[in-house]
DSSP file (Angstrom, degrees, kcal/mol; ACC not computed):
  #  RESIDUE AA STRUCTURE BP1 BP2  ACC     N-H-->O    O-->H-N    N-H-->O    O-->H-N    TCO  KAPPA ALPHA  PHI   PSI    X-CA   Y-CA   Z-CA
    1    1 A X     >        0   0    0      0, 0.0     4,-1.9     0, 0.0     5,-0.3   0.000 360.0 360.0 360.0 -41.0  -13.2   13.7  -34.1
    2    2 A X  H  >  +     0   0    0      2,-0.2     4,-3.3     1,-0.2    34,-0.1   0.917 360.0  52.3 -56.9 -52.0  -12.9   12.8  -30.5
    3    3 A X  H  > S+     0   0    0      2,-0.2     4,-1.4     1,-0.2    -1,-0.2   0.807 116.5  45.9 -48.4 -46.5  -10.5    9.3  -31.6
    4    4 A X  H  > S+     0   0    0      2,-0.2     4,-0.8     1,-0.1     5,-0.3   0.951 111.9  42.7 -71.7 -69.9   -8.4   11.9  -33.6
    5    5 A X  H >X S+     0   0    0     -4,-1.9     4,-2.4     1,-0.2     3,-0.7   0.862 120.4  50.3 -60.2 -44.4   -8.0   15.0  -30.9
    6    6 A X  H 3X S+     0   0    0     -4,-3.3     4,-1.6    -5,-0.3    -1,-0.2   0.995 113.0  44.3 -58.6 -63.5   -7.3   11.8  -28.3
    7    7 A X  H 3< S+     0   0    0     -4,-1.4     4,-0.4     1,-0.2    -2,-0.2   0.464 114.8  47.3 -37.6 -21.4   -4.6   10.1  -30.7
    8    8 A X  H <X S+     0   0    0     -4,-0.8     4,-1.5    -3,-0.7     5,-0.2   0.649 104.8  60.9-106.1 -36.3   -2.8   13.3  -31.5
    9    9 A X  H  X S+     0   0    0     -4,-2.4     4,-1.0    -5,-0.3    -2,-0.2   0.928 116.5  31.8 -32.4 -58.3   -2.8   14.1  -27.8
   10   10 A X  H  < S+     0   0    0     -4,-1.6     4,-0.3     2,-0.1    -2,-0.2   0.542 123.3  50.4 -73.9 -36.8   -0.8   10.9  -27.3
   11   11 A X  H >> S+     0   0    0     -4,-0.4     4,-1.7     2,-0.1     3,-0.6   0.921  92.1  61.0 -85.5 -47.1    0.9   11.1  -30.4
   12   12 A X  H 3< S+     0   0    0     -4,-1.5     4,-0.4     1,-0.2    -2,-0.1   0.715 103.0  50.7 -20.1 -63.0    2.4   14.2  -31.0
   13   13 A X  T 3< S+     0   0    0     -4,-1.0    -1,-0.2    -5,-0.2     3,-0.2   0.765 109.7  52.4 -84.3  -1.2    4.8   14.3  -28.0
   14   14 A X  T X4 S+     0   0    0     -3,-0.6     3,-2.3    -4,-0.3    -2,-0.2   0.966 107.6  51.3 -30.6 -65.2    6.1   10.9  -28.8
   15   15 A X  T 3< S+     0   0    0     -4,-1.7    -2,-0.2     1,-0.3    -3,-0.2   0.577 110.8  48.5 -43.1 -27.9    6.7   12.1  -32.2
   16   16 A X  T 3  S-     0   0    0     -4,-0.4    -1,-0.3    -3,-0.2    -2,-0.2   0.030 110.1-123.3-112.7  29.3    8.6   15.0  -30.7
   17   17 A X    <   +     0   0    0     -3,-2.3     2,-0.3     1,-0.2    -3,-0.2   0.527  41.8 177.6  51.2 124.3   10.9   12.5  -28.1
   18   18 A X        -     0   0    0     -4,-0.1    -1,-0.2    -3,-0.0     3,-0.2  -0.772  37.5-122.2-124.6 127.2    9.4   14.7  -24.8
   19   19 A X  S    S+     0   0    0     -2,-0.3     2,-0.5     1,-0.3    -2,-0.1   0.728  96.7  49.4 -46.3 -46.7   11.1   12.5  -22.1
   20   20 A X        +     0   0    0      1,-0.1    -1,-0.3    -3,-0.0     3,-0.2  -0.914  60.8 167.5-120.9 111.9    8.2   11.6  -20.4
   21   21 A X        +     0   0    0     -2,-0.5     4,-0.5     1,-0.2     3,-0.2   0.263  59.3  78.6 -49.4 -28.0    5.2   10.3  -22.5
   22   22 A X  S    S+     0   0    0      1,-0.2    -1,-0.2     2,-0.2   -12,-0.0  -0.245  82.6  55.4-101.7  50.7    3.0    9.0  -20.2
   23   23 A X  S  > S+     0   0    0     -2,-0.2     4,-2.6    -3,-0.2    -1,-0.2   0.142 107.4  56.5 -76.0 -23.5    1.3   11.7  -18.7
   24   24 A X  H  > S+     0   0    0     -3,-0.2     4,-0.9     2,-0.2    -2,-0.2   0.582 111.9  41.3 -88.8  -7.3    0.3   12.6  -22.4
   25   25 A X  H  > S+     0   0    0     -4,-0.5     4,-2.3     2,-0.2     5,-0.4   0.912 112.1  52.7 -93.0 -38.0   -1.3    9.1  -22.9
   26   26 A X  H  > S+     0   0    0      2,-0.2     4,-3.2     3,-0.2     5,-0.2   0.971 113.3  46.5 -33.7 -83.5   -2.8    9.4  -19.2
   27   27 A X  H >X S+     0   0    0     -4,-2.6     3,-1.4     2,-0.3     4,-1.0   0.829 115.7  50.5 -28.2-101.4   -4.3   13.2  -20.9
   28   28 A X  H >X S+     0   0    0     -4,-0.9     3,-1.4     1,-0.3     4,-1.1   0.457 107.7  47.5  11.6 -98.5   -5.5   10.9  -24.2
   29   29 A X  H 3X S+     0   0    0     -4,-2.3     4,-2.1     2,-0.2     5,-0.4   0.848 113.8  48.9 -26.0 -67.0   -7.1    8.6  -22.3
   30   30 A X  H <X S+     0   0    0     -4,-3.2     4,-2.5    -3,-1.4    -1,-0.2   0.911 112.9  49.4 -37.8 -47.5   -8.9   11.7  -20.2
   31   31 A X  H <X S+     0   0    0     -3,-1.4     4,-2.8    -4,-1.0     5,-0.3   0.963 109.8  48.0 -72.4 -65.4   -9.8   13.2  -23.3
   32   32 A X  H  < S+     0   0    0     -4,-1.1     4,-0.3     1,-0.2    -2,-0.3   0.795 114.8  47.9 -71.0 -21.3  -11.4   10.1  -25.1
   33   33 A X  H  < S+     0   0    0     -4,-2.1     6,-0.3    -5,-0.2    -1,-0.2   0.937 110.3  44.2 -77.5 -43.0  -13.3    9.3  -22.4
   34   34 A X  H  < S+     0   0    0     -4,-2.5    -2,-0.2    -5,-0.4    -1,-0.2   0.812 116.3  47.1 -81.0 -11.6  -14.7   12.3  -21.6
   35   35 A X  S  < S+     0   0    0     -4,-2.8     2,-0.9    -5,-0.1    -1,-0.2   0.478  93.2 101.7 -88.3   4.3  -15.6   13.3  -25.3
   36   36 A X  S >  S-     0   0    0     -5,-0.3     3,-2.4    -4,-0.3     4,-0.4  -0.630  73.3-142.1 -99.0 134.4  -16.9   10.2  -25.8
   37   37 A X  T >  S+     0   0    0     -2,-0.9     2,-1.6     1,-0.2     3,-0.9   0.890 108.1  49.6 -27.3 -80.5  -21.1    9.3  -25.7
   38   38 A X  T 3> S+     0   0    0      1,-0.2     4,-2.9     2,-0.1    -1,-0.2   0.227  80.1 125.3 -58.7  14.5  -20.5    6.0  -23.9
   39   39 A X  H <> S+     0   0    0     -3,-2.4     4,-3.2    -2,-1.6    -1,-0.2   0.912  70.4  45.1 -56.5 -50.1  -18.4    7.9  -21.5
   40   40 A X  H <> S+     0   0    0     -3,-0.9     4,-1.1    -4,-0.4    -1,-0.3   0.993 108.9  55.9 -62.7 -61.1  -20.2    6.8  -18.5
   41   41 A X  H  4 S+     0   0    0      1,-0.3     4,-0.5     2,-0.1    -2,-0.2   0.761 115.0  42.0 -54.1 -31.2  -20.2    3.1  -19.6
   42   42 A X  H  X S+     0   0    0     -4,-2.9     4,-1.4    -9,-0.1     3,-0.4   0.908  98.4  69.4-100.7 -18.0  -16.5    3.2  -19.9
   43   43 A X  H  X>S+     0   0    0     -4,-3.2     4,-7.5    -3,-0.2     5,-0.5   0.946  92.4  61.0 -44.6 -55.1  -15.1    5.3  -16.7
   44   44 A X  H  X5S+     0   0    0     -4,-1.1     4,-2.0     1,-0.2    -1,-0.2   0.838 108.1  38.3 -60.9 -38.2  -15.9    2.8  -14.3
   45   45 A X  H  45S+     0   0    0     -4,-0.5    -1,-0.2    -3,-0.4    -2,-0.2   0.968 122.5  45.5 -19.9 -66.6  -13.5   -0.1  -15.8
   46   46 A X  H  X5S+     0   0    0     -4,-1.4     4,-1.0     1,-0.3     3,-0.4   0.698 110.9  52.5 -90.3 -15.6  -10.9    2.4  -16.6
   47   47 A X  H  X5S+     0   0    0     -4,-7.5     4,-2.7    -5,-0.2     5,-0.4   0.907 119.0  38.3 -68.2 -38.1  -11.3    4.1  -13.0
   48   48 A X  H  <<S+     0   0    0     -4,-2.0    -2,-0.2    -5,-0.5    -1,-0.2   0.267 110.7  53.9 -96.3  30.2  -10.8    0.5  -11.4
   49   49 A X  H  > S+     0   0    0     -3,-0.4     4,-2.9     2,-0.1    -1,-0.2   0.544 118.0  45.4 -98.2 -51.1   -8.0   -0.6  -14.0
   50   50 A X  H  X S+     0   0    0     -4,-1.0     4,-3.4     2,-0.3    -2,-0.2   0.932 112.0  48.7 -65.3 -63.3   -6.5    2.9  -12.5
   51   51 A X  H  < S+     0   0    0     -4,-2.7     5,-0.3     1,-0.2    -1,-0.2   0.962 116.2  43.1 -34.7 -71.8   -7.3    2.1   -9.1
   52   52 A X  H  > S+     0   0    0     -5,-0.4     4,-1.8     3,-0.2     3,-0.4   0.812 110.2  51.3 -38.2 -48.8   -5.7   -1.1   -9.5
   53   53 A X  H >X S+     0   0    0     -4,-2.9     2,-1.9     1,-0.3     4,-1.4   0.994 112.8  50.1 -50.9 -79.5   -2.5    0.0  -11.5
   54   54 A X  H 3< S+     0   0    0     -4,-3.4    -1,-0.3     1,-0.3    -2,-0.1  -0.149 113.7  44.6 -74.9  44.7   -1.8    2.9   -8.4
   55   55 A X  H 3>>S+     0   0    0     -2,-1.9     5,-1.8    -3,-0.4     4,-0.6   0.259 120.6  40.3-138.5 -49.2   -2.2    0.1   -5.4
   56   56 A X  H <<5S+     0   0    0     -4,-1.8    -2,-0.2    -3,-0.8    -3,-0.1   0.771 116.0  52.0 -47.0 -36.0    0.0   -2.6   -7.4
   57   57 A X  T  <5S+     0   0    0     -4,-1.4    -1,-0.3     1,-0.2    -3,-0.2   0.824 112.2  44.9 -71.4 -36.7    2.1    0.2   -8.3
   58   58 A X  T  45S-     0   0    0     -5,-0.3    -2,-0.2     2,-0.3    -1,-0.2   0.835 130.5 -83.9 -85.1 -13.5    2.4    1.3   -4.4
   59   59 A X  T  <5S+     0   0    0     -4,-0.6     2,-0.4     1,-0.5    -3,-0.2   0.055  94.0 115.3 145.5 -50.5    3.0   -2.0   -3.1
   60   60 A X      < -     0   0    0     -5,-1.8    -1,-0.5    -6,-0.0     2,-0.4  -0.656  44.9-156.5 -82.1 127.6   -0.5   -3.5   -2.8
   61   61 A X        +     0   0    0     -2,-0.4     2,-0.5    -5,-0.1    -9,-0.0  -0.944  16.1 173.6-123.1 134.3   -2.2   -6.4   -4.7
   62   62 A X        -     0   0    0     -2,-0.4     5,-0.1   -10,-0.2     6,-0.1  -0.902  25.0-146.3-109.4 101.5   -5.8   -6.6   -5.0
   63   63 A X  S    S+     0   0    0     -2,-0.5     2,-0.2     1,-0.1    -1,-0.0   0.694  72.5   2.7 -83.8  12.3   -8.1   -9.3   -7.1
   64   64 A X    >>  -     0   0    0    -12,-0.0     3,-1.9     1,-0.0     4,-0.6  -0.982  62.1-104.3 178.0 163.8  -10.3   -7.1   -7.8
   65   65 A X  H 3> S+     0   0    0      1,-0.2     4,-2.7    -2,-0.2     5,-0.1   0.830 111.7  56.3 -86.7 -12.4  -12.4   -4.2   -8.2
   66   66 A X  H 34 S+     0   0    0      1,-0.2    -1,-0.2     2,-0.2    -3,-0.1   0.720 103.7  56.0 -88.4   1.9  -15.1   -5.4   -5.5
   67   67 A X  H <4 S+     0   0    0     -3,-1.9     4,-0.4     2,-0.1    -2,-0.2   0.500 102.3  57.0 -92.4   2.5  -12.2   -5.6   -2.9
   68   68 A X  H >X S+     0   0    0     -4,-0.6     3,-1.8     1,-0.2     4,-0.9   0.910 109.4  43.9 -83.8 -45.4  -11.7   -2.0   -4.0
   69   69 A X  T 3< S+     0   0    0     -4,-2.7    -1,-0.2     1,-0.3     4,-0.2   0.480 112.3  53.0 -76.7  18.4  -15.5   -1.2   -2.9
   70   70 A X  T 34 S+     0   0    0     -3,-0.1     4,-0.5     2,-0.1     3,-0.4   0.543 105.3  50.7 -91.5 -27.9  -15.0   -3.1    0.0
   71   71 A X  T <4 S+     0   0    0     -3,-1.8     3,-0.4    -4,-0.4    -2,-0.2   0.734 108.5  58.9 -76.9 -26.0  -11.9   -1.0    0.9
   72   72 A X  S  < S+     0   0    0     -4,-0.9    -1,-0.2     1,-0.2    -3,-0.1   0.586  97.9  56.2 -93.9 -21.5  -14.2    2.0    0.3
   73   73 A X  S    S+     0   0    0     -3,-0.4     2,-0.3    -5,-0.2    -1,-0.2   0.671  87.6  96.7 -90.4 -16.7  -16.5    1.0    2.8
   74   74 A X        -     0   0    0     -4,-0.5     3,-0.1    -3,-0.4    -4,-0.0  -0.678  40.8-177.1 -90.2 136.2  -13.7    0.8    6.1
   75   75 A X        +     0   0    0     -2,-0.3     2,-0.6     1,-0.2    -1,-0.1   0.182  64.0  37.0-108.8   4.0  -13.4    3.6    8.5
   76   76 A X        -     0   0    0      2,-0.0     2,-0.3     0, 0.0    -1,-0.2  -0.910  56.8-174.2-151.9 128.3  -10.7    2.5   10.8
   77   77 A X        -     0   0    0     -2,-0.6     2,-0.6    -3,-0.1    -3,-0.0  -0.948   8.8-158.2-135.8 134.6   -7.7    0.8   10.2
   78   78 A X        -     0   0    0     -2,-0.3     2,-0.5     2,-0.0    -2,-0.0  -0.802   2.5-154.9-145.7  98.4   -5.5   -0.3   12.8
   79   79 A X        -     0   0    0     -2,-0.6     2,-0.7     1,-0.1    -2,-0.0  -0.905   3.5-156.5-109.6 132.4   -1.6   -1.2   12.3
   80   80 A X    >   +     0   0    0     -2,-0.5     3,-1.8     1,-0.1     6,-0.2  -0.698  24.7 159.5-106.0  39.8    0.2   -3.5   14.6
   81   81 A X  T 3  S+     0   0    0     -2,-0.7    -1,-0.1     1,-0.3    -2,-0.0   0.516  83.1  44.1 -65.0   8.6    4.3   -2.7   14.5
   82   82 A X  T 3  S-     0   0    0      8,-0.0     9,-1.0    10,-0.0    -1,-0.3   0.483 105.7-122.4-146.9  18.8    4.8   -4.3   17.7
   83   83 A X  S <>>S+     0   0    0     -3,-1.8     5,-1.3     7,-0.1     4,-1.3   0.730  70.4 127.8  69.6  13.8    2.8   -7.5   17.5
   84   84 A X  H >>5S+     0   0    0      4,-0.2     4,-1.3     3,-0.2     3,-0.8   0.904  77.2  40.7 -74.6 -77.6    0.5   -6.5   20.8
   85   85 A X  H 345S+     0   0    0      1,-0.3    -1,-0.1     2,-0.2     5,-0.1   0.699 130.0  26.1 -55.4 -29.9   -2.8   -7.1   18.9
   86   86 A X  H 345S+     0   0    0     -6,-0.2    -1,-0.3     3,-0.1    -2,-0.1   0.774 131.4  36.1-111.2  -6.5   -2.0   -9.9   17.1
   87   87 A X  H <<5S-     0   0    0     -4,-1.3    -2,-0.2    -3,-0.8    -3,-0.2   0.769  91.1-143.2-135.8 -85.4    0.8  -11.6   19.3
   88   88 A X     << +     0   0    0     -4,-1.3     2,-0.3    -5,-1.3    -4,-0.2   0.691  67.8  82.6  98.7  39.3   -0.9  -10.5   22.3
   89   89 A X  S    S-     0   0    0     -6,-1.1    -1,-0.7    -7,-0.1     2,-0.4  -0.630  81.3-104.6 -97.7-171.6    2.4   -9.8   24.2
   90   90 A X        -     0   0    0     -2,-0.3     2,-0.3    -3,-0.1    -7,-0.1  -0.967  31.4-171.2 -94.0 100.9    4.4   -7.1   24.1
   91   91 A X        -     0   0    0     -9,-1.0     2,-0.5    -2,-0.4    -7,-0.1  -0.815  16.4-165.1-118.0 109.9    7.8   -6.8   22.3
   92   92 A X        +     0   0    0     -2,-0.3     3,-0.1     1,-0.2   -10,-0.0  -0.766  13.5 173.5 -81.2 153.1   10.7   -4.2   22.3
   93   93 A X        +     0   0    0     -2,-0.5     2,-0.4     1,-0.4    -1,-0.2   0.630  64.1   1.3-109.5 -30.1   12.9   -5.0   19.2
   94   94 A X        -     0   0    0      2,-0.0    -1,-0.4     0, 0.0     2,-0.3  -0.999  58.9-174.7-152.4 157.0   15.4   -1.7   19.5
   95   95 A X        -     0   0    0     -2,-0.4     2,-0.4    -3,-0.1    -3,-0.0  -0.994   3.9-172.9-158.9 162.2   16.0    1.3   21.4
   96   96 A X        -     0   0    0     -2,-0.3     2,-0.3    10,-0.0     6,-0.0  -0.978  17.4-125.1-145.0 142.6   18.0    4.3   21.5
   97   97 A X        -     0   0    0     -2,-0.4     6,-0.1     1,-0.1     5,-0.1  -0.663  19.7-114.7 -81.7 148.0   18.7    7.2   23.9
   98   98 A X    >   -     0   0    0     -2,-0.3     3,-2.2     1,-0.1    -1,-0.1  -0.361  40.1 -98.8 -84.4 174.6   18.6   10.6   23.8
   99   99 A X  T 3  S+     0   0    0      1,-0.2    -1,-0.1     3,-0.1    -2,-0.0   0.936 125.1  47.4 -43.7 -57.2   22.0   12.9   24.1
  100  100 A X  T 3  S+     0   0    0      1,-0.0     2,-0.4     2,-0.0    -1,-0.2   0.530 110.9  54.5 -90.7  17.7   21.3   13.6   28.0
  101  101 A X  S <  S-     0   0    0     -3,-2.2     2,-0.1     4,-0.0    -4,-0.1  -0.989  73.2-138.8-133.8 144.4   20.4    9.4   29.2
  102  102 A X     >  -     0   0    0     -2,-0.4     4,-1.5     1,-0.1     5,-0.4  -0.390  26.4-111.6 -90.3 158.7   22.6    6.6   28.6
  103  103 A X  H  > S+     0   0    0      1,-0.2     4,-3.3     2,-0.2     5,-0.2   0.923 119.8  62.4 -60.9 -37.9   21.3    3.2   27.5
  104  104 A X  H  4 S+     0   0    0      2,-0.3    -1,-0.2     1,-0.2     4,-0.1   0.825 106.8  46.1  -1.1 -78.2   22.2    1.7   31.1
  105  105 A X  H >> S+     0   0    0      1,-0.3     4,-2.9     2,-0.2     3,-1.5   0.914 116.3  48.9 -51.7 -63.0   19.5    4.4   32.6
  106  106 A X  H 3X S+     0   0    0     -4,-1.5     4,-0.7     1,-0.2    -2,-0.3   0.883 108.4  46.8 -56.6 -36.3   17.0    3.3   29.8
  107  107 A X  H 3< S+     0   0    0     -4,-3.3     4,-0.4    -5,-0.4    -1,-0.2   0.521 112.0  55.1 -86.7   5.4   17.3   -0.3   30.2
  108  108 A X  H X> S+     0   0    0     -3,-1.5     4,-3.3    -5,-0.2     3,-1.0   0.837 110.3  47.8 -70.9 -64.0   16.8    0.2   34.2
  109  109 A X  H 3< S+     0   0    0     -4,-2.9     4,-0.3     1,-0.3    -2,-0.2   0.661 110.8  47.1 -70.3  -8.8   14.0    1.9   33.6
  110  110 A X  T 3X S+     0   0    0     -4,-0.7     4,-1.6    -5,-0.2    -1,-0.3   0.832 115.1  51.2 -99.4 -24.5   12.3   -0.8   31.0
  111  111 A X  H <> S+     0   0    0     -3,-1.0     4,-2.3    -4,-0.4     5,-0.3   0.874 108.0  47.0 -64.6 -32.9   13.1   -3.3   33.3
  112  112 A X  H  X S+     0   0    0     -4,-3.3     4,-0.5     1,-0.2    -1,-0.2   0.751 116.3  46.0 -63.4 -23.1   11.6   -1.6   36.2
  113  113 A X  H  > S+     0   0    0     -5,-0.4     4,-2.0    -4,-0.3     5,-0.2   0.940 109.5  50.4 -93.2 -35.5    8.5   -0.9   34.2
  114  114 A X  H  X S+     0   0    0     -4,-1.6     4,-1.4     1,-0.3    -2,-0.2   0.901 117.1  46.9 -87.4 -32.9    8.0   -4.8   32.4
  115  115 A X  H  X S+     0   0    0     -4,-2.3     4,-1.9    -5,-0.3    -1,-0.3   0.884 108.9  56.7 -88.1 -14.1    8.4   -6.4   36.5
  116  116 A X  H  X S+     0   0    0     -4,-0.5     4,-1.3    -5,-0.3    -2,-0.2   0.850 112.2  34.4 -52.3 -40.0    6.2   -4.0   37.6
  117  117 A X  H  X S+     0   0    0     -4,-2.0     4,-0.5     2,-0.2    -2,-0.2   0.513 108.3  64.5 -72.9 -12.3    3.7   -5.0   35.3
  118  118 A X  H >X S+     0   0    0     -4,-1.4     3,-1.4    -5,-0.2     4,-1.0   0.961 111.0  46.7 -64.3 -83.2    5.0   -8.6   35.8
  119  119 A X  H >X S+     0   0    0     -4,-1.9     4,-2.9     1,-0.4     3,-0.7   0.822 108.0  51.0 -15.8 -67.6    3.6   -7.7   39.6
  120  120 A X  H 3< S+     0   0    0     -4,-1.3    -1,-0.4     1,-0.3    -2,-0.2   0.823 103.1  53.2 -65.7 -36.0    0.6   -6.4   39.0
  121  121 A X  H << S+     0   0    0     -3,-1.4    -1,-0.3    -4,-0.5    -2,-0.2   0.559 108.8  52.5-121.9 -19.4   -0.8   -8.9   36.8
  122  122 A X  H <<        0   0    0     -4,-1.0    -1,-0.3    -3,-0.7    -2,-0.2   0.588 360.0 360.0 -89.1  -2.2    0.1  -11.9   39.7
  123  123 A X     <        0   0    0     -4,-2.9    -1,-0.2    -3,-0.0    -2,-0.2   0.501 360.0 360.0 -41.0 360.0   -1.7   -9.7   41.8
């Protein structure tokens, strides 16, 4: 009964062209799982097939579902646009001014600060 109500779910707005299909197989899938006995034995696969799908999907490739519980276990993560932590120097790559300073005035003032620190550091 469950295999039917799931199938009809899935099938039905195919059968009636609804422009997007795939939330109603997404729903299906929801439906057989959760009417099903073995429901517990199969979530965890079809949560880390899911998992997998939405991180590939975003961008991210994974090789598995024990780098997902490994992912689950870090509490800080720490991103590096300007290549001080992993570089160890410091790099501007662009800048821009606001309405009331001209780049001139900004690029005094980045020079003044990178030979200051230039200073300090044979100090």
């Amino acid at each position: 009964m469950v295999v039917l109500i799931s199938a009809s779910i899935a099938v039905v707005p195919a059968a009636l062209s609804v422009p997007d299909t795939e939330p109603w197989f997404h729903l299906a899938l929801v439906v057989l799982l959760s009417g099903c006995p073995c429901a517990l034995i199969l979530s965890t696969p079809v949560a880390i097939f899911c998992a997998l799908t939405k991180a590939a999907i975003s961008g991210l490739l994974l090789k598995g579902g024990d780098y997902l519980e490994t992912l689950s276990s870090i509490k800080t993560v720490a991103f590096d646009k300007t290549g001080t932590i992993t570089r160890g120097e410091f790099s501007v790559t662009d800048f821009s001014a606001k309405d009331d300073i001209n780049n001139e005035t900004l690029l005094y003032w980045y020079v003044f600060i990178y030979l200051s620190n230039i200073i300090m550091f044979l100090l």
